[in-house]
C-alpha positions in Angstrom: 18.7 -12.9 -2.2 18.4 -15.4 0.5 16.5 -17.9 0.3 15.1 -18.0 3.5 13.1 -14.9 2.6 11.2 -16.6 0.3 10.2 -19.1 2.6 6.4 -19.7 3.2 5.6 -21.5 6.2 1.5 -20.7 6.1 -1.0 -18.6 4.3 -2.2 -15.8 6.6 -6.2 -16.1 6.4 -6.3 -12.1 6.0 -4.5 -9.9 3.9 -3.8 -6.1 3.9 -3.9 -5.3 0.3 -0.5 -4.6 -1.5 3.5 -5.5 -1.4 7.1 -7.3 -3.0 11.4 -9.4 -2.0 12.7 -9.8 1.5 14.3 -9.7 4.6 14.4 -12.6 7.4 11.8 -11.2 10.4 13.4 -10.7 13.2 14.2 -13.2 16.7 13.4 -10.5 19.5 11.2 -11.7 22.0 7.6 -11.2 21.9 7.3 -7.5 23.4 4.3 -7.1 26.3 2.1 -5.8 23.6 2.0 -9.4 22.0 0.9 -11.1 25.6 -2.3 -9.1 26.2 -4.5 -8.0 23.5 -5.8 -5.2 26.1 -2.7 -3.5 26.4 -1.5 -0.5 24.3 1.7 -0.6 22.5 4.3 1.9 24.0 7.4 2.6 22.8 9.2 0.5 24.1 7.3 -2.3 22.6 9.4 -1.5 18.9 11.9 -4.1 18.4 14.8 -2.0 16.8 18.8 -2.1 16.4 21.6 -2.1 19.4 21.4 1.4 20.4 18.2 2.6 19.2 15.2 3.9 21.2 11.7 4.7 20.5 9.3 7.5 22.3 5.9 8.7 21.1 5.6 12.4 21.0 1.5 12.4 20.0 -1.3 10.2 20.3 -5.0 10.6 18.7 -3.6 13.3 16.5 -6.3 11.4 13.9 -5.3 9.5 10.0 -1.9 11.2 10.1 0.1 9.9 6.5 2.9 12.1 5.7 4.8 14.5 7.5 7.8 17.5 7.6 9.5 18.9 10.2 11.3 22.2 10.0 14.5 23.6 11.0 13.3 24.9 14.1 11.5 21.3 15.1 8.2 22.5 14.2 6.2 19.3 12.7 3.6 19.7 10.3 1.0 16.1 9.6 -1.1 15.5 6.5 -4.5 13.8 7.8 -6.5 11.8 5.2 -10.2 12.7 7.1 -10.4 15.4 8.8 -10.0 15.9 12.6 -12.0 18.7 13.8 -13.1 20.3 10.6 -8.9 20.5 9.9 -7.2 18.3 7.9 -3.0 19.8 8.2 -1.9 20.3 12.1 1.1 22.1 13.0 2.7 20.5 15.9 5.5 21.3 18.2 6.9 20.4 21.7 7.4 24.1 23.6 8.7 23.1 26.6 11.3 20.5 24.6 10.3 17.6 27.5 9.9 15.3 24.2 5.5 15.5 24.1 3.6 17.6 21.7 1.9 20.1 23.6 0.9 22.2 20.9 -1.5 21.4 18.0 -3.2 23.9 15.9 -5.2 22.7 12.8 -5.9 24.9 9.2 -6.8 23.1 5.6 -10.3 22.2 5.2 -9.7 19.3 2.8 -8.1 15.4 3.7 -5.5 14.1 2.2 -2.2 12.5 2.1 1.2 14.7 0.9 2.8 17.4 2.4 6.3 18.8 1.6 9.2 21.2 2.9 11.1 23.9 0.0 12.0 27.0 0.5 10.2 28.6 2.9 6.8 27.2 1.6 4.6 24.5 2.6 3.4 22.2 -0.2 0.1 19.8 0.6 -2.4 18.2 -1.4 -5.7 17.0 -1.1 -6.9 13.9 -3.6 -7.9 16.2 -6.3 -5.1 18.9 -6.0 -2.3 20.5 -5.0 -1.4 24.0 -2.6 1.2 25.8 -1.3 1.2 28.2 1.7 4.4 30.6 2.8 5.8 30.3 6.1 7.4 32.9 8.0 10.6 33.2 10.0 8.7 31.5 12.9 8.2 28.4 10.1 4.3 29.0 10.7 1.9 28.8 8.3 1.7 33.0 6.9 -2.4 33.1 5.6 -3.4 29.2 6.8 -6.9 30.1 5.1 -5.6 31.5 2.1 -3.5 28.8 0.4 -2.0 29.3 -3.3 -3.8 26.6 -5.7 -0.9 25.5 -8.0 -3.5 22.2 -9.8 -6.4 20.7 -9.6 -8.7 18.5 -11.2 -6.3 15.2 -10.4 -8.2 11.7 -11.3 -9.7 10.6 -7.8 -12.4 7.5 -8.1 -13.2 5.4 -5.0 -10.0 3.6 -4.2 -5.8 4.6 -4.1 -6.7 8.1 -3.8 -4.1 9.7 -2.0 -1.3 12.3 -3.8 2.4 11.8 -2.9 3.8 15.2 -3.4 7.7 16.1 -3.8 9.3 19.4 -4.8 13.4 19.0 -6.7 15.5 21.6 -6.6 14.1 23.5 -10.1 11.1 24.6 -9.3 8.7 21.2 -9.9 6.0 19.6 -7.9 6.0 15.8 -8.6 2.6 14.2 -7.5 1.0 10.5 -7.8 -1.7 9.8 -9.9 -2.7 6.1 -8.9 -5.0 4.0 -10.8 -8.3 2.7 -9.3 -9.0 -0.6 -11.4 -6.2 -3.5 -10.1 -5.4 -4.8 -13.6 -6.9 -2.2 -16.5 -9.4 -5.0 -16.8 -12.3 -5.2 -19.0 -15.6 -6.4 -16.8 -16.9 -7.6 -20.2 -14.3 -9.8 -21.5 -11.7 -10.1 -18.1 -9.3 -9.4 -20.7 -6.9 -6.4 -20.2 -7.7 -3.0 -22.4 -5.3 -2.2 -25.3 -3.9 0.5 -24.9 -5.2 0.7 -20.9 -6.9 4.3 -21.5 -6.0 4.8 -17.8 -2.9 5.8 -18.5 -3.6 9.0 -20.2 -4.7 10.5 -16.5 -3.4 7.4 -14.0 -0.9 5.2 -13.3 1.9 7.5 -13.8 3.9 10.9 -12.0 3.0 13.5 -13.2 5.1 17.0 -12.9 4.0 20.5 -12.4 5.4 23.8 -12.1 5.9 24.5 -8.4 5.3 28.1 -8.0 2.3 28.7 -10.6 -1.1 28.4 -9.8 -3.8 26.9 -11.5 -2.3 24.7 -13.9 -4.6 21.2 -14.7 -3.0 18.2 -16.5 -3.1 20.4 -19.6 -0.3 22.3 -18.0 1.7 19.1 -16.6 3.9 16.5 -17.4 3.3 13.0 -17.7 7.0 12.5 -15.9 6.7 8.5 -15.9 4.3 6.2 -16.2 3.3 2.6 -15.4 3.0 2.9 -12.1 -0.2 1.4 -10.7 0.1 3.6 -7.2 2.8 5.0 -5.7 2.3 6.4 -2.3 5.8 6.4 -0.9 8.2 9.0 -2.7 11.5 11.0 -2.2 13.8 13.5 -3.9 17.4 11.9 -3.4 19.6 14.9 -3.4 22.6 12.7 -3.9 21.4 11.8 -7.2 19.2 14.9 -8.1 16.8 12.5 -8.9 12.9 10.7 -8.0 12.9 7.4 -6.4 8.9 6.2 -5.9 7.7 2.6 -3.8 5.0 1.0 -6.1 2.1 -0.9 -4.7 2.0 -4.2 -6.5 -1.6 -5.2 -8.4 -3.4 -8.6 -6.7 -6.0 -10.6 -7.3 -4.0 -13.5 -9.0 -6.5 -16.3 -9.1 -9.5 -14.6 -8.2 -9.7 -14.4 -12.2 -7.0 -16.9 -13.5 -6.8 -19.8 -11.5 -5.5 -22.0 -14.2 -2.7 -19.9 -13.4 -2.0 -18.7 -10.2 -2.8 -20.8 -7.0 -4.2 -19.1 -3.7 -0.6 -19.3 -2.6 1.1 -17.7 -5.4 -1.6 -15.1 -5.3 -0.6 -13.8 -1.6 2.9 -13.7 -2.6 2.7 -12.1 -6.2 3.5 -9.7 -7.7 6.4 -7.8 -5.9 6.4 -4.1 -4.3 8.7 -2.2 -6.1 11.2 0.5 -5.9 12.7 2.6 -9.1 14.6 5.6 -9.4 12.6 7.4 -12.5 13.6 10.1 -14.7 11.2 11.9 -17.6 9.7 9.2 -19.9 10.2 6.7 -18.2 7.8 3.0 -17.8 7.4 0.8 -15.7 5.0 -1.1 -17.2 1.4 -1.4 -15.7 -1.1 -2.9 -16.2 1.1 -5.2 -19.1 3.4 -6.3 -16.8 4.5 -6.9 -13.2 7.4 -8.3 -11.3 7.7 -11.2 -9.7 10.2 -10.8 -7.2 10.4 -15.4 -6.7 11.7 -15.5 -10.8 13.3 -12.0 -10.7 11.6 -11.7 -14.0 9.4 -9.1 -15.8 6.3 -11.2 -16.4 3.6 -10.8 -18.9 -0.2 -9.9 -16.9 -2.0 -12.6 -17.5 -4.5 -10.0 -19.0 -2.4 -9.5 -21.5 -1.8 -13.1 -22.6 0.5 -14.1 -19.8 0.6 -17.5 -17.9 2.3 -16.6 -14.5 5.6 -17.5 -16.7 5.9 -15.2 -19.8 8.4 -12.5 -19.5 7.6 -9.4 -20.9 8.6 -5.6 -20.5 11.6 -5.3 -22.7 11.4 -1.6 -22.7 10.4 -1.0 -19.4 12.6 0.2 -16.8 13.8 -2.7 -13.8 13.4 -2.3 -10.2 16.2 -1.0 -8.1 14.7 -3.5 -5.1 11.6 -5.9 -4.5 9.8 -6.5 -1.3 7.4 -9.0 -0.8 3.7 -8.9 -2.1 1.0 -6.6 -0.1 3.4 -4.9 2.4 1.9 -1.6 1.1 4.9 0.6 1.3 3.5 4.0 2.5 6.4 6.3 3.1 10.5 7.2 1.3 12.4 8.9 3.0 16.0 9.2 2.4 18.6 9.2 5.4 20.9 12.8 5.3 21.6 12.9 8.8 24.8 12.1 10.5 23.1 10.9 14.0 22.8 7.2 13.0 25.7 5.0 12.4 27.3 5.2 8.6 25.8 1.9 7.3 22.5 4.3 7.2 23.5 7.9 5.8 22.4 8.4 2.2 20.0 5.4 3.0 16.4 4.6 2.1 14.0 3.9 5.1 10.6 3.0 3.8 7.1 2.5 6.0 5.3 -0.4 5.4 1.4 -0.1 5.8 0.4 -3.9 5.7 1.5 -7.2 6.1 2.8 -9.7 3.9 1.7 -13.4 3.7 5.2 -15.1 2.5 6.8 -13.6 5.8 4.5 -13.5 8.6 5.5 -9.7 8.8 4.6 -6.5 8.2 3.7 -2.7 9.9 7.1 -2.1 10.2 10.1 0.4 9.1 12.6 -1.0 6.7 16.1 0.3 5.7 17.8 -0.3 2.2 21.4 0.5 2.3 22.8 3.0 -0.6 26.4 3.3 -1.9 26.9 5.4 -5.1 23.1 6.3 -5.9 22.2 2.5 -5.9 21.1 0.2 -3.3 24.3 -1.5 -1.9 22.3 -4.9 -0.1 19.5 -6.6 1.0 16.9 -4.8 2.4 16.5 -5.1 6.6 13.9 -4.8 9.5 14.7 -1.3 11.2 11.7 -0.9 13.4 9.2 -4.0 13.9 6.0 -4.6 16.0 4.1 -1.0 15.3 1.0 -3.8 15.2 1.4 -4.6 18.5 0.3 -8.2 17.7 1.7 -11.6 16.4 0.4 -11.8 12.8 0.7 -15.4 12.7 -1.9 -15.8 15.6 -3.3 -12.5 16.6 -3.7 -11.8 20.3 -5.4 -8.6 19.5 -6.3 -6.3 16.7 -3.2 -4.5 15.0 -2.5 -1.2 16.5 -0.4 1.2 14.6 0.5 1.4 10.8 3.2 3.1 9.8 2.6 5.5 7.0 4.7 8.9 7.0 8.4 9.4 7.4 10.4 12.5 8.2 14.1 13.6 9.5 14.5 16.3 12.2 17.4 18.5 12.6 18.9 16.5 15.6 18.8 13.5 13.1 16.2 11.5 14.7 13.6 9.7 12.5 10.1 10.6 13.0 7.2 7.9 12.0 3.2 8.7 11.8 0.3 5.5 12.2 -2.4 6.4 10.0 -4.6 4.3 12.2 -4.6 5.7 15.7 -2.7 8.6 15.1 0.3 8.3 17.1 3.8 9.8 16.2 6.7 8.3 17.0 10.7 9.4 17.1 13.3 7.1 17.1 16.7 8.4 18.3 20.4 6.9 18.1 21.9 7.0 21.9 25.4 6.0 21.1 28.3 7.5 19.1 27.0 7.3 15.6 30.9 8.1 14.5 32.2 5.1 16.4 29.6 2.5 16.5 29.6 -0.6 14.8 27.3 -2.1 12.2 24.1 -3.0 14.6 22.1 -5.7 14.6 18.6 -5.6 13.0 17.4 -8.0 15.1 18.1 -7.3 18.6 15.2 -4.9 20.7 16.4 -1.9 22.4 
């Protein structure tokens, strides 16, 4: 990778927690947002690509994280606390003048994934999983009658959401993060061996997708070694599962021999890997560091911030930088955008990242073959509204869901103040050239 994007120019003095290797920000101009913390961000505001434009269908819709849209353009949002007593909202514009204007809310329970296969619905709360059948209308057929396919899902008092995703034999993939940073033992500070987390966290776990019921006893421990995973997507190209990890943190809060305040902002990586069945990718005993582009041993485990480790653990396909929280896969299969972006992977990042001065923004990873073909770019910047090297207000939207409609437009949720954005390609996606990530609309 560049260099560049490992450059550090300053320590932000407040971090966002989780992220991992990285792209060069963008040289827009400051939008209006960034010249008067009273001001709201519009749409306009987003810095994105030659021939990109942004418009927000929905505001206030509440803690929207992921979301589908059917066929017929109706939207469907997961809400992690509940808006009205309702925590899933079925959404759609009637009068097509590009504004919601219809929102009707069902599910009594918060949470975070939602899915689209077959004619059913698929959401979870942070303890299990449901399915509801839609009809020809793609509305919801008994909203207060959903089908429980599991339950009982490890849930403590952080990284509680489940990322859900359905492939095309009948199995429900869901998250299981873990809720202790390292697998650390208060006692000692020294990591547990074996980390007993593992046997319920830290891993995907697969179910059947159209029986109800089923608890961990009925699942698959499809791979493990992932600390939490929040962003996930079926890629149909390579009828496989491709998960964003959040990185681990706290660095030199216990081994400052080690680690310095600096390296502890910028370590470990976020990570993405395509997984198959038994797969590991090595937490809590190891992490990435995306500076080396080494596997190094936690220093729980006896590492020094040097040690490599993780000889049987499966690599990353990408890094990002540390504590960008990526929220939200979504695999590009429309034909609306320019080629450099079909079969591509845009991801949401939720937080900010100290080595880049960036963050709450939309990245793109370009795929050829299954793989990643380059260096990962800035797609849509400035969902915060604010400079986060010296804030002129508080941050404003974070990007957390992702979703494709039928016209090809890309659809982003903000988990923060509930707005829903779409951003649309205006030119000839057939003849247009590569564009440039870092030129505003």
């Amino acid at each position: 990778m560049n260099n560049l994007f490992f450059t550090v120019a300053c320590l932000l003095t407040a971090l966002a927690a989780h992220g991992s290797t990285g792209a060069a920000p963008t040289d827009a101009p400051p939008s209006r947002s960034t010249r008067s913390s009273s001001k709201a961000i519009v749409a306009s505001d987003l810095k994105l690509p030659v021939g990109f434009s942004a418009t927000i269908m929905a505001e206030g819709l509440g803690s929207t994280r992921h979301l589908v849209i059917t066929k017929t353009g109706t939207i469907y949002v997961k809400l992690s606390k509940l808006k009205d007593g309702k925590g899933i909202y079925r959404l759609r514009d009637t009068d097509k003048d590009g504004v919601i204007d219809e929102q009707v809310g069902f599910g009594d329970y918060p949470g975070t994934g939602i899915y689209l296969k077959n004619g059913y619905l698929y959401t979870s709360s942070n303890t299990s999983i449901f399915r509801y059948k839609l009809n020809d209308k793609d509305e919801v057929i008994n909203p207060d009658q959903p089908e429980k396919l599991v339950s009982g899902l490890m849930a403590h008092t952080r990284d509680l959401s489940k990322s859900i995703v359905v492939d095309n034999q009948d199995n429900v993939y869901v998250n299981v993060a873990s809720d202790n940073d390292a697998c650390r033992d208060a006692g000692t500070g020294k990591g547990l061996m074996p980390c007993p987390l593992l046997d319920s966290a830290a891993a995907i776990w697969q179910f059947k997708a159209s029986r109800t019921n089923q608890t961990y006893a009925d699942g698959v421990r499809y791979a493990t070694g992932l600390k939490n995973v929040v962003g996930l997507d079926w890629n149909q190209k390579t009828n496989s599962l491709f998960v964003m990890q959040h990185g681990r943190g706290q660095f030199h809060d216990f081994y400052p021999q080690y680690y310095t305040p600096k390296q502890s902002a910028e370590l470990p990586a976020e990570t993405m890997y395509e997984v198959h069945r038994g797969d590991d990718a090595g937490w809590p005993y190891i992490y990435y560091d995306h500076i080396q582009k080494k596997k190094i041993l936690a220093p729980e485990y006896g590492g020094d911030g040097k040690k490599t480790g993780g000889e049987k653990t499966i690599n990353p396909l990408m890094a990002f930088p540390a504590h960008l929280g990526p929220n939200g896969l979504l695999f590009y299969t429309g034909t609306a955008f320019p080629e450099k972006y079909r079969n591509g992977a845009f991801i949401a990042f939720h937080a900010q990242s100290a080595e880049l001065h960036k963050g709450y923004m939309v990245a793109f990873v370009p795929f050829r073959n299954g793989k990643p073909s380059g260096n990962w770019e800035i797609f849509a910047d400035n969902f915060a509204g604010t400079d986060l090297v010296k804030p002129t207000g508080p941050v404003q939207h974070r990007p957390c869901g992702l979703a494709q409609s039928a016209d090809g437009s890309l659809y982003v949720t903000d988990d923060l103040n509930g707005t829903l954005f779409r951003i649309a390609y205006k030119g000839d996606a057939n003849s247009a050239k590569k564009p440039s990530s870092r030129t505003r609309e």
